[in-house]
C-alpha positions in Angstrom: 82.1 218.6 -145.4 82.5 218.0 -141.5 82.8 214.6 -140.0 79.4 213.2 -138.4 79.7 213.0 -134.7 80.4 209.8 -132.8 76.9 208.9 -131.6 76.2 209.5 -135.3 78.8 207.3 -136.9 77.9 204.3 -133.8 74.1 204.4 -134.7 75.1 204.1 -138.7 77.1 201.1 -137.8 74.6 199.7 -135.5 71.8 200.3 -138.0 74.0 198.6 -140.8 74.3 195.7 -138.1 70.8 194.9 -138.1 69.5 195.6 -141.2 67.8 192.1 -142.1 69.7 190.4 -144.9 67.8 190.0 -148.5 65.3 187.4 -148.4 66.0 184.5 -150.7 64.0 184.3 -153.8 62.6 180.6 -154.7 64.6 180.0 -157.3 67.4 180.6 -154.9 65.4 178.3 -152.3 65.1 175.5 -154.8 69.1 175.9 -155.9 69.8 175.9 -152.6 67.9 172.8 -151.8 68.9 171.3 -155.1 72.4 171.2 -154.6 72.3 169.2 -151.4 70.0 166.5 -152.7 71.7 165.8 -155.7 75.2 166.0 -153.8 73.6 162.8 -151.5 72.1 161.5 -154.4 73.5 162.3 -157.8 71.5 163.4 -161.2 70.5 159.6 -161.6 69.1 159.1 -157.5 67.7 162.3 -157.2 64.3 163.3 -157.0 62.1 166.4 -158.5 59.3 165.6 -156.0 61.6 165.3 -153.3 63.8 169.0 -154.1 60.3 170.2 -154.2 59.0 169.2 -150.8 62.3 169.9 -148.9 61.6 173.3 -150.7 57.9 173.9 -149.5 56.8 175.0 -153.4 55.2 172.6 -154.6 55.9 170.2 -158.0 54.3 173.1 -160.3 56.5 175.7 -158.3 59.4 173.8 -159.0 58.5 173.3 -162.6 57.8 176.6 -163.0 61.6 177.4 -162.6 63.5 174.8 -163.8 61.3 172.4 -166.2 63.4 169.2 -166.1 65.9 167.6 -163.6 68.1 167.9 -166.2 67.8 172.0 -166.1 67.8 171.9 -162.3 71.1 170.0 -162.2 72.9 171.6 -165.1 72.0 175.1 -163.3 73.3 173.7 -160.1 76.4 172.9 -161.3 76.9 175.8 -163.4 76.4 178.3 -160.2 79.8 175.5 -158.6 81.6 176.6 -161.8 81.0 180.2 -161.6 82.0 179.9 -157.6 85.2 177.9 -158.6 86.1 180.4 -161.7 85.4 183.0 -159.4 87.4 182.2 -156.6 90.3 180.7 -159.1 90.6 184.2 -160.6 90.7 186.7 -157.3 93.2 184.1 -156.3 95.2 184.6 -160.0 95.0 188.4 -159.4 97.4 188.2 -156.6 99.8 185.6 -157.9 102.9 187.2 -158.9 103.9 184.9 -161.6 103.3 181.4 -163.2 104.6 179.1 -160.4 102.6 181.1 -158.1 99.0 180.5 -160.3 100.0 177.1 -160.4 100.6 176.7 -156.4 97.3 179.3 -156.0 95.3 176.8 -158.1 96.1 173.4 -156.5 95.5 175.7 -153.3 92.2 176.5 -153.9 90.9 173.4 -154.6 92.1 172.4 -151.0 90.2 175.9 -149.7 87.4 175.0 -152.2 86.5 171.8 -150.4 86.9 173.3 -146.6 84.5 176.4 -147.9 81.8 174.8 -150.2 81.5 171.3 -148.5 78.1 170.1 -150.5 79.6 171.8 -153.7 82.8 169.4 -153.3 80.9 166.7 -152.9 78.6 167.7 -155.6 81.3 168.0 -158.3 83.0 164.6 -156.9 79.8 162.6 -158.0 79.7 164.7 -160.8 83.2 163.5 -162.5 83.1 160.0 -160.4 79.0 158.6 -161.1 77.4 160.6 -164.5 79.2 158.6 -167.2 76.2 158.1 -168.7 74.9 161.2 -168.4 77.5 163.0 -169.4 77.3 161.3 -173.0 74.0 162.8 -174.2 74.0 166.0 -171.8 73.3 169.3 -173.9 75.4 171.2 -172.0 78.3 170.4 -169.3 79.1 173.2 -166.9 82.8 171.9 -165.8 84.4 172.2 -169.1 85.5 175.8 -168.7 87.1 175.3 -165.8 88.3 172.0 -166.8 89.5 173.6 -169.6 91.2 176.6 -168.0 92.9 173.9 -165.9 94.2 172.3 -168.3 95.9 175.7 -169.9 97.6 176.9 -166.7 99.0 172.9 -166.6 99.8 173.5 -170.4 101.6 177.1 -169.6 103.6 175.6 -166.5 104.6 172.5 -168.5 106.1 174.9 -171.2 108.0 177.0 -168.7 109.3 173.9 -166.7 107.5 173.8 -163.8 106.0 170.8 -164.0 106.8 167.5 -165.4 106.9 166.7 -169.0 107.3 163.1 -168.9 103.3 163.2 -168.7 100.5 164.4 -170.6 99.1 167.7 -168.8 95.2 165.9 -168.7 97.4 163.3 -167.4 98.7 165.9 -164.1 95.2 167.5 -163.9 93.9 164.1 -162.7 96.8 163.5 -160.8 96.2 166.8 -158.9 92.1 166.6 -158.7 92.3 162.8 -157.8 94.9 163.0 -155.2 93.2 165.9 -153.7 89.6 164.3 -153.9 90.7 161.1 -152.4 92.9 162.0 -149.5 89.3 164.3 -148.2 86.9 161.4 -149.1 89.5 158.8 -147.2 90.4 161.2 -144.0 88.3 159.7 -141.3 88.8 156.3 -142.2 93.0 157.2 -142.0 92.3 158.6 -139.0 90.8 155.6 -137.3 93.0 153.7 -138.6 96.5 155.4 -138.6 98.2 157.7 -135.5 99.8 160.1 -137.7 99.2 163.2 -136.1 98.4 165.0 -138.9 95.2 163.2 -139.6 94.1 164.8 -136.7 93.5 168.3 -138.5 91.5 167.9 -141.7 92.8 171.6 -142.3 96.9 170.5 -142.1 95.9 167.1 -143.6 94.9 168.4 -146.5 97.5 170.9 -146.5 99.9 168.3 -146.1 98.5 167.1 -149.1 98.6 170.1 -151.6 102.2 170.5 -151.0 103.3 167.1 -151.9 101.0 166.8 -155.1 102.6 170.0 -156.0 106.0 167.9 -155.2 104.7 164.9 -157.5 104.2 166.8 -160.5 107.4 168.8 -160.4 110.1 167.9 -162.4 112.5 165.7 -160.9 115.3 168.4 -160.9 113.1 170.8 -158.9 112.2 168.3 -155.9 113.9 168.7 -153.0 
């Protein structure tokens, strides 16, 4: 079969060009939506009425889809954990060994933030402000990647590449604090400090990754 001409090929790419992109559905509206307000507001501030008329639908549309705030939020944070898993594992694929999963993971929670701004903040709130919630909640969307965390730490500790002076849940906050803090404090370092780095929230945080990565390696192994 012969190649299509030129003119042929352009007009196909053209065409593909300005094809309009999928509407969004409402429930994909009112996710959309949902994860912002709750990410300014948390599960306890936020607001079914309010999702619903930053969403145009309506408090029966809304209902319709997701019958309690409790559903909306759980579904919101269980389309961060599929993103997160999802990411985590196309980042695994290419690591060629343990030490490089464990550099890929504390990575990606550095290209995590920069990519999924809301969803960061989100998830911060999340871990930081539903103590209470968290308690009674049917169902809690972090724990499998919480969990899966928590093995790669439990794998590296085992082969050496991190310290063993400390429990692993121990090293996982260590790594998701650190991380979390040095974004949430970045302006206010870079009023206050003249460290160029602060300068670049990209090479601040990058800065960053590398010495948490330092912190919880075994003494031996720090150079």
């Amino acid at each position: 079969m012969g190649r299509a001409p030129a003119g042929d090929q352009l007009s196909a790419r053209s065409y593909n060009r300005e094809m309009p992109s999928k509407p969004k559905s409402r429930k994909e509206i009112i996710l959309e939506r949902a994860e912002h307000h709750f990410a300014e507001h948390g599960f306890q501030g936020g607001s079914l009425s309010a999702i619903a008329r930053e969403c145009d639908v309506g408090n029966p549309g809304l209902l319709h889809h997701f019958p309690s705030k409790e559903e909306l939020y759980r579904a919101v944070l269980e389309q961060q954990a599929a993103d997160l898993m999802e990411r985590l594992h196309k980042r695994f694929e290419s690591a060629g060994n343990l030490q490089e999963r464990l550099h890929a993971f504390v990575e990606l929670q550095v290209e995590w933030m920069r990519m999924r701004p809301t969803g960061f903040k989100l998830i911060t709130r999340e871990l930081l402000d539903n103590s209470e919630r968290i308690r009674v909640a049917q169902a809690r969307p972090l724990e499998g990647f919480l969990a899966g965390s928590l093995a790669l730490l439990d794998d590296a500790q085992s082969a050496g590449l991190v310290r063993r002076d400390l429990a692993t849940v121990v090293i996982l906050t260590i790594i998701l604090g650190t991380l979390n803090y040095a974004k949430m404090v970045s302006p206010t370092f870079d009023k206050a400090f003249a460290d160029s780095v602060l300068k670049s929230d990209k090479r601040w945080m990058e800065s960053i990754a590398q010495d948490v990565l330092r912190v919880i390696a075994p003494a031996a192994t720090v150079r």
